[in-house]
Every structure is written in C-alpha cells, then in structure tokens.
C-alpha positions in Angstrom: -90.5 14.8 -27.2 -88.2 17.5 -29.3 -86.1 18.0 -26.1 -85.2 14.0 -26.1 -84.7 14.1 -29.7 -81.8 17.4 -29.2 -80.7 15.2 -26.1 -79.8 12.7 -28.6 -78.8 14.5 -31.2 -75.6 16.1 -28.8 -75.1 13.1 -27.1 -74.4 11.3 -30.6 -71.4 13.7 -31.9 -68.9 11.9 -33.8 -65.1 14.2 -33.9 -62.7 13.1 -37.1 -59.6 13.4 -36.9 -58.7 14.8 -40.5 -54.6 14.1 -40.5 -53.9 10.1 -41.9 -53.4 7.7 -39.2 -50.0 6.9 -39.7 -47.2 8.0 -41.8 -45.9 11.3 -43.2 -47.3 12.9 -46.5 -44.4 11.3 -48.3 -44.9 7.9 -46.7 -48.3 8.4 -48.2 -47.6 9.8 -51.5 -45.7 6.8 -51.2 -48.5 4.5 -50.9 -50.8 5.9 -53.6 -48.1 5.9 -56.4 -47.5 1.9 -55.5 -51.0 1.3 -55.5 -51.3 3.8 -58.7 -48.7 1.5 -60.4 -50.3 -2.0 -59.4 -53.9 -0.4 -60.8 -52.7 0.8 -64.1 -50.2 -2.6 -64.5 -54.3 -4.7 -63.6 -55.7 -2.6 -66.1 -53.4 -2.9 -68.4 -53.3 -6.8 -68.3 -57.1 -7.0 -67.9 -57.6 -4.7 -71.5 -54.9 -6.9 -73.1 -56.8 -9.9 -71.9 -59.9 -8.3 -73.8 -58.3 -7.9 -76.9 -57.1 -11.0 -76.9 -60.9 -12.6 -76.2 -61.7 -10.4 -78.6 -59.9 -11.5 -81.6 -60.8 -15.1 -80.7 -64.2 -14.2 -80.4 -64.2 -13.3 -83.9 -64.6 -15.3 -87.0 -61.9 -13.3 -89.0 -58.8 -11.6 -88.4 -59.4 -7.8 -86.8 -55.2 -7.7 -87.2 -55.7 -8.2 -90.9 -58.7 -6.8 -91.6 -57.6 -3.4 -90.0 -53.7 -3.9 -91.0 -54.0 -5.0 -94.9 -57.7 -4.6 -95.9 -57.9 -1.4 -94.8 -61.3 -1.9 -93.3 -62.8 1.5 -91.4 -65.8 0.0 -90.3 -63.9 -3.1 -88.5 -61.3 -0.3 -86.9 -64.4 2.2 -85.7 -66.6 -0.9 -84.0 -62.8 -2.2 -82.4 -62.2 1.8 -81.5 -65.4 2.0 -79.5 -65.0 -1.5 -77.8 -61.4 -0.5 -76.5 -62.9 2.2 -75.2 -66.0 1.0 -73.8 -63.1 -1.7 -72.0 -61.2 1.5 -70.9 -64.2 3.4 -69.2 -65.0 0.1 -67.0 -61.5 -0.4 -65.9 -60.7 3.5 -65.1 -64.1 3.0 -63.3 -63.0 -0.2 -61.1 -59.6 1.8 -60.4 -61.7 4.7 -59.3 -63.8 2.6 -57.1 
C-alpha cells in the first residue's frame, strides 16, 4: 500500500516555470503601473461615491457642521467612516 502511494506521489510532480510568460520586466512593470493607476482612479471614484451617499444619508449638513459649527464629534464619526471606506477598498485592490 505505501509503495503505491510513493508511486503516486512521483508520478504526480508538477515543474513551474518561475520567469512570466510573456514580456520583459519592463513590459511588466508596465502592466502593473496601468493596472496600479485604473485601481487607485476605482477607488478613488468608489470613496467619492461614499461620501456623497453619505452626506445624503444624513439629515444635516456634515459640510457645515464640520466647516462652520466646528463640530468634533461629527468630524471624528466622518474620520473613522472614511477610513473604515479606505480599508475595504485597499483590501478589494489587494485582492
């Protein structure tokens, strides 16, 4: 029984090839600061998008409650939503 389990065990060897299929390294550093670029330019939209849903969402102002009333409170709970906002979108870039 162990010697069919070592048969399979060599039989099932997998090589990678570590170098990227096509391309040079600049053709790929390339790639990855496009891609960079579209990510950031999504995530930038999507946390605009938020803070625009966000203001809506509330029944006053957060621009003038922050801007003329001086309001901490309003401008800590806004603080930790942006970057609640931020940690999920750096996360979906990340994969």
């Amino acid at each position: 029984m162990i010697d069919q389990i070592r048969g399979l065990a060599q039989t099932d060897t997998v090589v990678v090839d570590p170098t990227p299929a096509t391309g040079t390294s600049l053709d790929l550093l390339l790639q990855h600061l496009i891609a960079a670029c579209v990510f950031s330019v999504v995530g930038i939209v999507v946390f605009m998008g938020c803070l625009v849903l966000m203001e809506k969402l509330t029944p006053f102002s957060i621009l003038h409650e922050i801007g003329e009333e001086h309001n901490l409170a309003v401008s800590i709970v806004v603080a930790a939503i942006v970057l609640g906002v931020s940690i999920i979108i750096a996360a979906s870039v990340i994969g």
